[in-house]
N, C-alpha and C positions, 0 to 999 in steps of 0.2 A: 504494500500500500504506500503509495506518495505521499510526504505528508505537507502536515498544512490546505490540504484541500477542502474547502468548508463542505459539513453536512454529510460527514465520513467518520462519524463516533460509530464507534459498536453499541448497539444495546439502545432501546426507549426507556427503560424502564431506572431507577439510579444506580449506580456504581459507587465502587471502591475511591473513584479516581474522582466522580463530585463531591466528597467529602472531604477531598483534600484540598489546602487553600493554592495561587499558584506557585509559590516556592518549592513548595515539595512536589507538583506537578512537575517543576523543571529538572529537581533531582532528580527526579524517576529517570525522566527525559534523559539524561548525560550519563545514565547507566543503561540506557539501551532498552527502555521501555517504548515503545511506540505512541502504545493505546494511550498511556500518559500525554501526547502531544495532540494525541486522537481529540485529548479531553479537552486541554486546552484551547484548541481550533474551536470544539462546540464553544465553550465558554465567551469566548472574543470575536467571533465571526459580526455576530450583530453590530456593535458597538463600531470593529473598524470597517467595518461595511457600510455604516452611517457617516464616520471620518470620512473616507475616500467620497463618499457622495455629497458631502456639505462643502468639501475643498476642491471640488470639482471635477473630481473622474466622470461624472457623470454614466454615458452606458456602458463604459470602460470600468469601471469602482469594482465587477467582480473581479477581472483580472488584475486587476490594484492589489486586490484582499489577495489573490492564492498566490500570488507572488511576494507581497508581503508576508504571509506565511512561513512561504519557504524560506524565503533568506531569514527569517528569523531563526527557522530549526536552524539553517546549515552556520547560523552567526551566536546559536547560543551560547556558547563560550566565552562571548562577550558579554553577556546582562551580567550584569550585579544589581545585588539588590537595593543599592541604593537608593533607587525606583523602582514604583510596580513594572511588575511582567507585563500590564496593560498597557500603562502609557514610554514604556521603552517599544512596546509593538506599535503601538500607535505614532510612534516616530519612525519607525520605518514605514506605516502605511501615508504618512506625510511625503516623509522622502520619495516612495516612489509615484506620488502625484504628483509633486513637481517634475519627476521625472517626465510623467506623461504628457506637462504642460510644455518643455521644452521639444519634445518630440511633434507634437499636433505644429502644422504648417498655420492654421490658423488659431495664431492665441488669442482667448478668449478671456482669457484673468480666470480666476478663482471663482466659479459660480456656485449660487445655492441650489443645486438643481432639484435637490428632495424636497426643500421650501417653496420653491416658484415653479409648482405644475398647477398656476394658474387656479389659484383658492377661490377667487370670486367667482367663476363658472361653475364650481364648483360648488356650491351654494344651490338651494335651491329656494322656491315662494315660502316653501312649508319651514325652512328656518328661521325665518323672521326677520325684524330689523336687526337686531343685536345680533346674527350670527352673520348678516350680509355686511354689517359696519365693521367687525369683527376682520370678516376676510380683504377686507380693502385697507386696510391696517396692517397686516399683513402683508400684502401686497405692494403697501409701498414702503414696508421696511425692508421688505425682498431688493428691491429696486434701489433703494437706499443703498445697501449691504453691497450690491454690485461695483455701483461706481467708488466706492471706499480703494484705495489703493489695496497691492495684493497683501502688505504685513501689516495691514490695519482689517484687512476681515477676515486675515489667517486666527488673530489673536481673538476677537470676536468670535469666530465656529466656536474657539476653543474654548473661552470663556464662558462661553454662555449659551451656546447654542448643544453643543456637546460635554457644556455641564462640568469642566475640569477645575480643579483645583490649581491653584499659582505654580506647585512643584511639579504636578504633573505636565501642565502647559508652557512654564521651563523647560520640561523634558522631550515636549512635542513639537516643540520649536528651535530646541536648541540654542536657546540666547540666553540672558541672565537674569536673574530675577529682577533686577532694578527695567532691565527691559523689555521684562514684561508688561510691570506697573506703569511704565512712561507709553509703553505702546498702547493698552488697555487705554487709560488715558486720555490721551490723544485720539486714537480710533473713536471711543465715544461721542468726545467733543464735534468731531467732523460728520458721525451717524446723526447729532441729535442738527446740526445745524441742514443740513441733506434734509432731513423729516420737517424742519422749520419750514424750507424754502419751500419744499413742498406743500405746506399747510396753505401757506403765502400765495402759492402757485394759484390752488384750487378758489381761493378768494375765502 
């Protein structure tokens, strides 16, 4: 079995290897357990499946994720734990989105693609005003979040869209914590003033 291929665990039912947190998944791992990694895959598939898609892989994000994967397995000798297993994985499913953004002839920047499939269509009479006002808010923080330069809405997915903590999104970014908070920061100020003009816009 290859690994790191998502939605290749053995077994529906629980195991030995969901009881374990993921450090001791990765010990197994570097002793030549497979199913151990088997576990792991299930466990993080979701999660950088949703990275790769907020940072832009778009219909590309599965092959983002199995290749992310793998160079994880073939790089595990490198994690330490001084970060989760998550978000040291989730910095290589970073890494190799930029990769795919350097390769695509036409760049596009960092889009929210899992966010902007068009909320307001999606909407129907029977939701009401509140869930119509709802998706058009939505929709122009979508729009918003585009025009944001590409390491002012890297830090943004991360922050807040994907829910990370400061060390983790250190780790997913690879910069410093001081540049996290100054980018955090700053990205906001530009988000909120973007939603301003828009308000402005609309009269």
């Amino acid at each position: 079995m290859e690994p790191g291929r998502p939605g290749r665990c053995h077994g529906s039912g629980p195991t030995a290897e969901a009881a374990l947190d993921d450090d001791d998944l990765v010990t197994r791992v570097r002793a030549g357990d497979r199913e151990a990694y088997d576990a792991l895959v299930a466990r993080h598939t979701a999660s950088a499946y949703r990275t790769a898609v907020l940072l832009g892989a778009g219909p590309d994000a599965e092959d983002v994720v199995q290749e992310a994967f793998v160079k994880a397995y073939r790089n595990l000798s490198r994690y330490r734990a001084e970060a989760s297993f998550r978000s040291w994985l989730l910095a290589i499913v970073a890494n190799e989105t930029r990769n795919l953004h350097r390769t695509r002839t036409r760049r596009d920047g960092l889009m929210l693609r899992a966010a902007a499939a068009d909320p307001v269509a999606a909407v129907t009479a029977e939701d009401g005003l509140d869930a119509v006002l709802a998706a058009e808010r939505r929709a122009e923080l979508v729009g918003a979040l585009r025009r944001l330069p590409a390491r002012d809405r890297e830090v943004i997915v991360c922050r807040y869209l994907l829910d990370l903590g400061e060390d983790e999104t250190v780790t997913v970014l690879g910069v410093a914590r001081g540049t996290v908070k100054s980018r955090t920061h700053r990205a906001l100020a530009k988000l909120r003033a973007l939603l301003d003009r828009e308000v402005a816009h609309r009269g």
